[in-house]
RODO-2510 file (C-alpha; in nm, 4 decimals, decimal comma):
residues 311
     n   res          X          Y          Z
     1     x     1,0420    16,9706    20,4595
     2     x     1,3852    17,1431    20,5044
     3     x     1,5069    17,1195    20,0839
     4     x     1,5717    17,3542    19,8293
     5     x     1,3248    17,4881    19,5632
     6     x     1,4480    17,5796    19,2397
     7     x     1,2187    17,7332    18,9531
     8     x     1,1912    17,8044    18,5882
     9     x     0,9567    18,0254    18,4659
    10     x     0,8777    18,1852    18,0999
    11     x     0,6801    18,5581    18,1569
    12     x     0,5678    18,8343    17,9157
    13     x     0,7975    19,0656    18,1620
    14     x     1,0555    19,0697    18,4069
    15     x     0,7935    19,2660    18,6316
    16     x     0,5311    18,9264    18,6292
    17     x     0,8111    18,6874    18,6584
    18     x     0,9249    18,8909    19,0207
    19     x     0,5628    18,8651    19,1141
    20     x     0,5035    18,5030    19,0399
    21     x     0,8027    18,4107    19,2028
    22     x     0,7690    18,6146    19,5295
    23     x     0,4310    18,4647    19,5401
    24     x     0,5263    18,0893    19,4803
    25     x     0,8492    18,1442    19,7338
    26     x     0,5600    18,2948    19,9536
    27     x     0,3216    17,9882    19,9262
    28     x     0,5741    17,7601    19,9621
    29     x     0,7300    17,9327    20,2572
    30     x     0,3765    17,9438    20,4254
    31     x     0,3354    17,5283    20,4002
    32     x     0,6842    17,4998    20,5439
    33     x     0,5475    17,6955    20,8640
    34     x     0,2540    17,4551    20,8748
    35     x     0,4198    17,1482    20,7825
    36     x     0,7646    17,0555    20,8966
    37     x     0,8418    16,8272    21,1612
    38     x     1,1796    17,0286    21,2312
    39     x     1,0508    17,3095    21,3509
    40     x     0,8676    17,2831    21,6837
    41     x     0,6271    17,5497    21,6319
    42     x     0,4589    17,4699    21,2849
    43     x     0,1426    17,3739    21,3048
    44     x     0,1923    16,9807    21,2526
    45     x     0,4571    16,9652    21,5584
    46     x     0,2025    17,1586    21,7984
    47     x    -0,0967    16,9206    21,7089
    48     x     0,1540    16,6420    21,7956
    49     x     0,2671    16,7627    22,1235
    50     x    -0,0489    16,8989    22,2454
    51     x    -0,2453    16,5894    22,1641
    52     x    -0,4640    16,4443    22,3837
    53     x    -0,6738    16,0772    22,3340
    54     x    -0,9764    16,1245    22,1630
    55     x    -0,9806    16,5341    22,1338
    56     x    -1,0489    16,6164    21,8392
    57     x    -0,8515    16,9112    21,6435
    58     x    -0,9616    17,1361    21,3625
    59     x    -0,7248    17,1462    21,0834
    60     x    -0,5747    17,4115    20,8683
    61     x    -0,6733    17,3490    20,4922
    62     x    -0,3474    17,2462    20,3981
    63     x    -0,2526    17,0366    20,6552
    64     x    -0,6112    16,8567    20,6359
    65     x    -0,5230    16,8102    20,2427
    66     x    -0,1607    16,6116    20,2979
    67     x    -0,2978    16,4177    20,6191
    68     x    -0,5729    16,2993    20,3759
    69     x    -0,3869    16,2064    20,0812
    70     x    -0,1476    16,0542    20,3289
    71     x    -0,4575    15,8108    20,4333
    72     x    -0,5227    15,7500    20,0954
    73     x    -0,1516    15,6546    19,9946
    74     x    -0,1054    15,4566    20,3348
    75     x    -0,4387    15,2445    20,2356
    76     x    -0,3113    15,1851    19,8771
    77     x     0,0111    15,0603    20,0131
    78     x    -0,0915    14,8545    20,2760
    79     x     0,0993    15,0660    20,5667
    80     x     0,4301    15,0835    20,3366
    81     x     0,3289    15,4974    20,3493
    82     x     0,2378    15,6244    20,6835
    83     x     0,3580    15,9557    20,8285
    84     x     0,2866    15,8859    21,1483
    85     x     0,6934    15,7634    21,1825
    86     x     0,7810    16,0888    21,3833
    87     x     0,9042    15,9134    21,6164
    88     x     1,0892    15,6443    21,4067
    89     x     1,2600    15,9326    21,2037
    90     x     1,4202    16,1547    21,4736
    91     x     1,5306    15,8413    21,6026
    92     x     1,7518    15,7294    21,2480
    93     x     1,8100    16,1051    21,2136
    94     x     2,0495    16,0919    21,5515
    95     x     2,1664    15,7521    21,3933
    96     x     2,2857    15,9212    21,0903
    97     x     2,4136    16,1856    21,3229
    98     x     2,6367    15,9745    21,5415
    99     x     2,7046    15,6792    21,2750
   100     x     2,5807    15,4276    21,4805
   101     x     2,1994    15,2198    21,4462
   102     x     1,9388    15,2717    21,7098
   103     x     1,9178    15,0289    22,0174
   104     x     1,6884    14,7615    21,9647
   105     x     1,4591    14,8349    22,2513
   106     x     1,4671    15,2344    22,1124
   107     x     1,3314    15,1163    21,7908
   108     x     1,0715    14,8911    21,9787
   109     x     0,9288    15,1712    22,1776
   110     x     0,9413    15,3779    21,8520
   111     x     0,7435    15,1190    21,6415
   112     x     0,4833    15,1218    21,9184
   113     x     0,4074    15,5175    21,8324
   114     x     0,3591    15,4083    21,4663
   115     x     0,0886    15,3487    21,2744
   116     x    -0,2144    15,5179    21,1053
   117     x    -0,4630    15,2788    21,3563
   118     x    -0,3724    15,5572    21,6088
   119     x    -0,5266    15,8562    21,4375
   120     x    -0,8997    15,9934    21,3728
   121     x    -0,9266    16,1992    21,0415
   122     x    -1,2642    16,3458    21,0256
   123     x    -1,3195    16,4515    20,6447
   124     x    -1,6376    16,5914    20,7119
   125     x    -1,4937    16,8253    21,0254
   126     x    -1,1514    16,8687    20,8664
   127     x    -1,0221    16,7739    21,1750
   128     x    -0,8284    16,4746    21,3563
   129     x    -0,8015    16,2785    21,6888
   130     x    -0,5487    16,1016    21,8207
   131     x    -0,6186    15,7126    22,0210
   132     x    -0,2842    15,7447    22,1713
   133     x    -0,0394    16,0003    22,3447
   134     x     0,3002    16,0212    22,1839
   135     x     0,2123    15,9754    21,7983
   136     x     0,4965    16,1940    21,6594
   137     x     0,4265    16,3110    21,2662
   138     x     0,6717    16,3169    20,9544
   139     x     0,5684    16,4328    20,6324
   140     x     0,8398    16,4387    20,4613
   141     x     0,7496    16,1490    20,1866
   142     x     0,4747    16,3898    20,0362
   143     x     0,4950    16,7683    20,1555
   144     x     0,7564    16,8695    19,9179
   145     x     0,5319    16,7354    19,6271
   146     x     0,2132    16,9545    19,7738
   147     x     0,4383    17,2310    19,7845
   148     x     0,5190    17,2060    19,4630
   149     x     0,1754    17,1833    19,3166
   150     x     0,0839    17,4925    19,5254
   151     x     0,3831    17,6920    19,3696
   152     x     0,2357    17,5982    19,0608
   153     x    -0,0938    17,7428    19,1560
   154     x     0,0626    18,0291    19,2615
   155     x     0,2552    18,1150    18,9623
   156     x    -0,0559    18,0419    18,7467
   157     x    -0,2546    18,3107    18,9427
   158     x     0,0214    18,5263    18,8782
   159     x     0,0184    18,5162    18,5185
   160     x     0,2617    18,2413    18,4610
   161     x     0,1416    17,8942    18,2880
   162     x     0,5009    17,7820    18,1266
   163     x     0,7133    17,6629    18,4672
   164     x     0,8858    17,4459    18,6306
   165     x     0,9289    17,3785    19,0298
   166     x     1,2193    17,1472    19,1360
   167     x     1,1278    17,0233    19,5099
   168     x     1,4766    16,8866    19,5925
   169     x     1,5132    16,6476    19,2519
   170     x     1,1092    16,6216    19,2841
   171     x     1,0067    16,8310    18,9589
   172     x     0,6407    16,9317    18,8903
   173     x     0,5941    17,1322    18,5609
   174     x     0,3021    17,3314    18,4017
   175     x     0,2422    17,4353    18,0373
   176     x     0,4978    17,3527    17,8236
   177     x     0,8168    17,6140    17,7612
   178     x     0,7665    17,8264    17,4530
   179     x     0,8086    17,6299    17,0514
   180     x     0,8524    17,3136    17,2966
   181     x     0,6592    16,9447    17,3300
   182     x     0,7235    16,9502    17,6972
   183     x     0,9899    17,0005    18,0228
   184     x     1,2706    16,7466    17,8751
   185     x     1,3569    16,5833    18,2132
   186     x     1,6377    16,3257    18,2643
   187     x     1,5599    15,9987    18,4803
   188     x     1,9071    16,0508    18,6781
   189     x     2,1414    15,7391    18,6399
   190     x     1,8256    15,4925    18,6478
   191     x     1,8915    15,4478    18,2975
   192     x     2,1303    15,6182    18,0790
   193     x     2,0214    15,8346    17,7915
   194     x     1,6839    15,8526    17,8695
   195     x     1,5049    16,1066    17,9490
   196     x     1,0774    16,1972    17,9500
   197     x     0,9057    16,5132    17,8284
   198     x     0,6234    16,6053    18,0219
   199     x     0,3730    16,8958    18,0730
   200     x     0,0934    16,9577    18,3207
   201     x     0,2917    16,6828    18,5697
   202     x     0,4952    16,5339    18,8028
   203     x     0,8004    16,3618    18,8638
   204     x     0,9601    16,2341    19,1852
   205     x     1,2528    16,0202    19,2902
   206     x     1,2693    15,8342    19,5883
   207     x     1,5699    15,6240    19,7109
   208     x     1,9244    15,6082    19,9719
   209     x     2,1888    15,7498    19,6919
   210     x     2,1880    16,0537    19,9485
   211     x     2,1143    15,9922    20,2730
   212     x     2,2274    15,6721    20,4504
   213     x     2,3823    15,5287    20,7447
   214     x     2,6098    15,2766    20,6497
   215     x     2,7483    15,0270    20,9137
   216     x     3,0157    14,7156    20,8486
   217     x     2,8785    14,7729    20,4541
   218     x     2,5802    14,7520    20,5070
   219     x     2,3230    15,0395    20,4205
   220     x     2,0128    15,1582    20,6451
   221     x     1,8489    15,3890    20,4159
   222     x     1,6657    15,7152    20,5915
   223     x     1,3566    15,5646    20,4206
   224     x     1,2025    15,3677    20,6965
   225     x     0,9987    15,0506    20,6670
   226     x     0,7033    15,2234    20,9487
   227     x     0,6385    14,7802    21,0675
   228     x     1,0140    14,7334    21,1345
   229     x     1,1192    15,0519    21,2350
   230     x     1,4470    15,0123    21,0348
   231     x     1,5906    15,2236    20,7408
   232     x     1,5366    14,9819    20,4146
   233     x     1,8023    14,8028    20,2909
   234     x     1,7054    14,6751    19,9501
   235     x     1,8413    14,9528    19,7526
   236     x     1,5419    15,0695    19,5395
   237     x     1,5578    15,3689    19,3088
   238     x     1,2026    15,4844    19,2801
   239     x     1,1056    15,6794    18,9913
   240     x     0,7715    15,7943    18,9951
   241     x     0,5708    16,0596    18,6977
   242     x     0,2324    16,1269    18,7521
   243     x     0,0248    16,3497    18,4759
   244     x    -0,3389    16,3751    18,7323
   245     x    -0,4966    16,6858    18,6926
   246     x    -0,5149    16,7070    19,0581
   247     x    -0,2063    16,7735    19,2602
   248     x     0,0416    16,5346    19,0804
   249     x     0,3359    16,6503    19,2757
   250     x     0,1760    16,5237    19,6114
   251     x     0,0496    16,2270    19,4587
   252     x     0,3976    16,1325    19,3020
   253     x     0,6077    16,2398    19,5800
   254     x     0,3988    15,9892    19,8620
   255     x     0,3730    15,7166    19,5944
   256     x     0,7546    15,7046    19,5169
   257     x     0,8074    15,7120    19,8933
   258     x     0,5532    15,3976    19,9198
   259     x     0,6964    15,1847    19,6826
   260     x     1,0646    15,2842    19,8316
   261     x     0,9718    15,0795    20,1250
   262     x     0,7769    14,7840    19,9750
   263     x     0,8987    14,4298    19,9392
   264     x     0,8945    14,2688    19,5710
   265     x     0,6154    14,0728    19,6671
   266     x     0,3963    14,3957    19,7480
   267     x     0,5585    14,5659    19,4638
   268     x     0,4403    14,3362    19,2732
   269     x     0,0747    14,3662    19,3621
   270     x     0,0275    14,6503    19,3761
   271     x     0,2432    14,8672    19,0937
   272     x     0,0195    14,7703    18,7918
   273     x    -0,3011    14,8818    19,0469
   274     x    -0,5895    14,9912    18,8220
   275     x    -0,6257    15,2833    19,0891
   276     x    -0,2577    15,3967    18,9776
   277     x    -0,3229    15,3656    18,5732
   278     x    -0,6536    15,5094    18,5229
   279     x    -0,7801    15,6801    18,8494
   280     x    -0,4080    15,9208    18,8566
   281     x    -0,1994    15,8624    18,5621
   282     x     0,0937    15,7444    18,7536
   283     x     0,3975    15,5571    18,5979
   284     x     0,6553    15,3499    18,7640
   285     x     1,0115    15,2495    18,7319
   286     x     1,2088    15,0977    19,0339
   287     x     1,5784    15,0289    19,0059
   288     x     1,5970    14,7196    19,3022
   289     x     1,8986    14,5794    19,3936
   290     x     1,8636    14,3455    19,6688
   291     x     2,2314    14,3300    19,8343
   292     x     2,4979    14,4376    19,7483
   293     x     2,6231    14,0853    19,5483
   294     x     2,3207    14,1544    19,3494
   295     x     2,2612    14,2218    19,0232
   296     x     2,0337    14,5980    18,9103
   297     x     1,7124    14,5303    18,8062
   298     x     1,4354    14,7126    18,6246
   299     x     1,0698    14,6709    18,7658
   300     x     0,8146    14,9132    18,5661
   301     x     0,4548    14,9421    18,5066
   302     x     0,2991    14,8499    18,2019
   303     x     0,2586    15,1893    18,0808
   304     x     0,5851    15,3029    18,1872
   305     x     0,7540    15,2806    17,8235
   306     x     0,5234    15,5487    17,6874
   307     x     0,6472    15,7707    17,8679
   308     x     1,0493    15,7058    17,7354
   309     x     1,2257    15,8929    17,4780
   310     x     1,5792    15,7931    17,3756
   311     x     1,8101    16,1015    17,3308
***
């Protein structure tokens, strides 16, 4: 993960906001350790590295709990999701680094390490195999969000049911703030002046107004299409709110990174998705701007307006 956490909390005391907040820092620290891809012990990077074909390997609970909502997401999405980019994303990460875009052949061999095909994930074991050597692992499009819901859990054991968890710009909320309808939270520069009150959910933001590499003007986005092996270049803003009762941080967080790599064609298809609507409550707005001669445009789902208040 490697981002900031930020939080907001209403208590009866000073004394149970310190120990929600030592315990969601705590919780959140502990999925770092388990989850990151940049440091080489956690438990993600050691599975990696000391994978062999078909040898199965039991998995921590919250490691088992991203990899399978990652399968989920990278099913919905038709591959657009798929955190089995390791590979792929320490390669654009040295890109970024040295301002210069990965040798073809680099990004060939990468590609080759890609893809979900190459892993087992036993839901009944809570465990997973590998089909090839050198599958590398990056969850970075979703671990922030399960973070988030966690600290959440963590502040609600704690006494604490009115709070808010900022993942990096990713914001999950709980109850309300006191005398309040909701979290008031603004949609960036997506849209000016509007903004979306929410409680009990989840909003994340997915898209290269950070974190580029851009060569003769051209910008390869650290969001990287998993079938091409290249940062995306179509410039979508991905604005994602999700109100399940189940872990609506993860589930925002991996969608917003899914539809930041999709083409308009799969965009299409797939972002009124009766799976999205009624299975998760999840809401859609992508800002796309196809080149940089190109005109903004607004793609949303149908229930996306509900959600808008004008201020």
């Amino acid at each position: 993960m490697g981002v900031k956490f930020r939080f907001v909390v209403y208590a009866d005391s000073f004394a149970i906001a310190e120990k929600g907040l030592l315990a969601a820092i705590h919780r959140v620290s502990e999925i770092e350790d388990k989850l990151t891809d940049y440091d080489p012990d956690s438990e993600l990077m050691k599975l990696c590295r000391n994978a062999k074909v078909a040898a199965p390997v039991k998995l921590s609970d919250d490691l088992f709990n991203v990899l399978a909502a990652s399968e989920d997401v990278n099913l919905f999405s038709d591959g657009a999701f798929d955190p089995t980019i390791g590979v792929l994303s320490k390669l654009w990460r040295q890109a970024r680094k040295t301002k210069s875009i990965p040798e073809t052949k680099q990004i060939r061999r990468a590609v080759q390490c890609t893809g979900w095909g190459y892993v087992d994930l036993d839901r009944n074991k809570q465990s997973i195999a590998f089909k090839k050597v050198g599958v590398m692992m990056d969850l970075g499009g979703i671990a922030k969000g399960y973070a988030a819901d966690e600290a959440i859990k963590a502040l609600r054991a704690n006494g604490i049911d009115q709070a808010l968890v900022d993942a990096s710009g990713d914001v999950t909320v709980s109850n309300a703030p006191p005398r309040k309808k909701g979290w008031k939270v603004a949609l960036g520069n997506s849209v000016s002046d509007s903004f979306i009150t929410l409680s009990n959910a989840s909003i994340a933001t997915s898209g290269d107004r950070f974190q580029f590499l851009e060569i003769d003007g051209k910008k390869y986005s650290h969001i990287i299409n998993p079938k091409t092996g290249l940062g995306t270049t179509h410039q979508n803003l991905v604005t994602v709110v999700c109100k399940s009762s189940v872990m609506p941080g993860m589930l925002a967080d991996a969608y917003a990174s899914a539809f930041s790599v999709m083409n308009r064609e799969l965009i299409d298809k797939k972002i009124n998705a009766k799976k999205l609507k009624s299975d998760q409550s999840v809401y859609i707005r992508i800002k796309t701007k196809p080149d940089s001669n190109a005109k903004v445009n607004f793609i949303e789902s149908m229930n996306f307006a509900e959600l808008l208040e004008l201020k």
